[in-house]
Each structure stands twice: as structure tokens, then as C-alpha cells.
C-alpha positions as CSV (number, residue, x, y, z in Angstrom):
1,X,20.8,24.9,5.2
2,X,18.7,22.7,7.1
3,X,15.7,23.8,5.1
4,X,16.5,21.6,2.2
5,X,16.2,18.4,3.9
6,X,12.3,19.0,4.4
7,X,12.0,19.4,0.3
8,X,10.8,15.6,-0.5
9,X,13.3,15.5,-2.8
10,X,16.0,15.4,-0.7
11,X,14.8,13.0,2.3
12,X,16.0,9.4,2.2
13,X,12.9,8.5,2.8
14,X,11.2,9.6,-0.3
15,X,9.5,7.6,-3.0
16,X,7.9,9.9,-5.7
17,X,5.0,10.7,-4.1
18,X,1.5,9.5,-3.9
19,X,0.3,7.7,-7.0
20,X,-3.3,8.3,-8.1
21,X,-4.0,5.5,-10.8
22,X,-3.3,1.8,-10.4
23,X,-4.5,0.7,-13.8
24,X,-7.9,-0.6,-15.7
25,X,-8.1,-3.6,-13.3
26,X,-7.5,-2.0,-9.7
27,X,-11.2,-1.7,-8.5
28,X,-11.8,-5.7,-9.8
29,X,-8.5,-6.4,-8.2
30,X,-9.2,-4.5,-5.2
31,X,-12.6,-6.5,-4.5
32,X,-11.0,-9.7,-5.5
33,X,-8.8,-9.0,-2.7
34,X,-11.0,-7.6,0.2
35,X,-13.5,-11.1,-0.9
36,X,-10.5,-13.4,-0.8
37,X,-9.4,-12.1,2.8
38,X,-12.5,-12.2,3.7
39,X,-12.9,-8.5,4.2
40,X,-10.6,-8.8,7.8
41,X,-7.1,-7.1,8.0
42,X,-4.0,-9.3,7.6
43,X,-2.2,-8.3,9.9
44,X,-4.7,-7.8,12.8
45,X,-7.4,-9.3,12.6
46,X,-9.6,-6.6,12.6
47,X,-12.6,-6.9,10.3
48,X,-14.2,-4.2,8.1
49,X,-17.4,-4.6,10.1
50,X,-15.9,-3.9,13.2
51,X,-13.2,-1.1,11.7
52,X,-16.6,0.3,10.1
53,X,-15.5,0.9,6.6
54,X,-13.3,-0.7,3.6
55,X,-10.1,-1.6,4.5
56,X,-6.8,-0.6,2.4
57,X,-5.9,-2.8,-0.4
58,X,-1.6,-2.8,-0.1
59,X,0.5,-3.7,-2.9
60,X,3.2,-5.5,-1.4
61,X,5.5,-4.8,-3.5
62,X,5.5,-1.3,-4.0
63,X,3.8,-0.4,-7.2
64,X,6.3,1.8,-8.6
65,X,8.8,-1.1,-8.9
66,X,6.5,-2.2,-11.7
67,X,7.5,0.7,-13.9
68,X,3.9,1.0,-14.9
69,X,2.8,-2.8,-15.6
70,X,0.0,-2.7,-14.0
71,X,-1.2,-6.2,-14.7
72,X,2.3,-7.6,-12.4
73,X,1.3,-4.7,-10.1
74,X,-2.1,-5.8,-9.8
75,X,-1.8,-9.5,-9.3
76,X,-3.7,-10.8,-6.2
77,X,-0.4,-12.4,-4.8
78,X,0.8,-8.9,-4.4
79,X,-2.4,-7.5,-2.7
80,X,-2.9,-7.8,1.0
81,X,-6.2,-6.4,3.0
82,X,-5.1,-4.0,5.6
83,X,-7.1,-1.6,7.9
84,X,-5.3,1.5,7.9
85,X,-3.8,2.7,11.1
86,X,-2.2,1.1,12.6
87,X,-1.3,-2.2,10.1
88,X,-1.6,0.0,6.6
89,X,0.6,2.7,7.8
90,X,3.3,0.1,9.7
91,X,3.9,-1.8,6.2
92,X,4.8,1.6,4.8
93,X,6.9,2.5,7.4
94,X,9.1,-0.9,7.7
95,X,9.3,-0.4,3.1
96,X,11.1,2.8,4.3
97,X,13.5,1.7,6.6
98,X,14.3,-1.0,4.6
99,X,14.5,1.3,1.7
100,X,16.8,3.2,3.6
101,X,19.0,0.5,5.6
């Protein structure tokens, strides 16, 4: 049935699903990070000015590997400014496939 490889579930690809809380610290963390890159995408270039509004803050190491230690989560090392599309989106893409592979 070819239905039940659209149910998230079942796709390789999936990893639980969104999650909504990152812990106590993540809005301190998250502004840490967006002063410390100096508010300009990592991969890029591309600066919030010019993208014209906040870039993503990306764990680089997925959050849900922490098991729920938010604090190791958290940690600036593991935070990298992004600007959505196409940067944001492309480091989610390449954790899939090498998820996956």
C-alpha cells in the first residue's frame, strides 16, 4: 500500500517532528548567537539587514540527540546563525541524508 509510506512514521526521513521548546536559556542563547555572528548568516553571507528580519538560530547537532539537556543543546558552540531559505533549510536537508545514508 503505498499510502503508508506518506504517514511520518514510516519515511526514513523522519525525526519526531517539530519541537516547540528548547529550554529556559534558548532566547539568551539565541541572542548570544545572532550578536556573536554578527547578525549575518554563516553560510552565506547574507545579513539580517539585508534578509530583513531575524535569522534562524540552528542547532548543529540536532537537538533531540541531547535527550532533553538542554544546557549541552544550548551551548553557543552548537548554535550557528542561518537565514532560512536557502542555508537553514540545506543544513536540514544534508542531516537527512546523512541520517539516512
Amino acid at each position: 500500500m503505498k499510502e503508508k509510506n506518506f504517514v511520518p512514521e514510516n519515511n526514513l526521513a523522519w525525526q519526531g517532528g517539530d519541537i516547540d521548546y528548547y529550554g529556559p536559556n534558548w532566547r539568551s542563547q539565541r541572542k548570544k548567537a545572532r550578536i556573536r555572528d554578527n547578525f549575518t548568516c554563516q553560510d552565506c553571507g547574507l545579513t539580517e539587514k539585508e534578509y530583513g528580519k531575524e535569522l534562524s538560530v540552528h542547532h548543529i547537532i540536532p537537538f533531540r540527540e541531547f535527550k532533553g539537556d538542554w544546557e549541552e543543546a544550548n551551548r553557543l558552540s552548537n548554535l550557528v546563525c542561518l537565514c532560512e531559505h536557502p542555508c537553514h533549510r540545506n543544513r536540514h536537508k544534508n542531516n537527512m541524508v546523512d541520517d539516512i545514508v
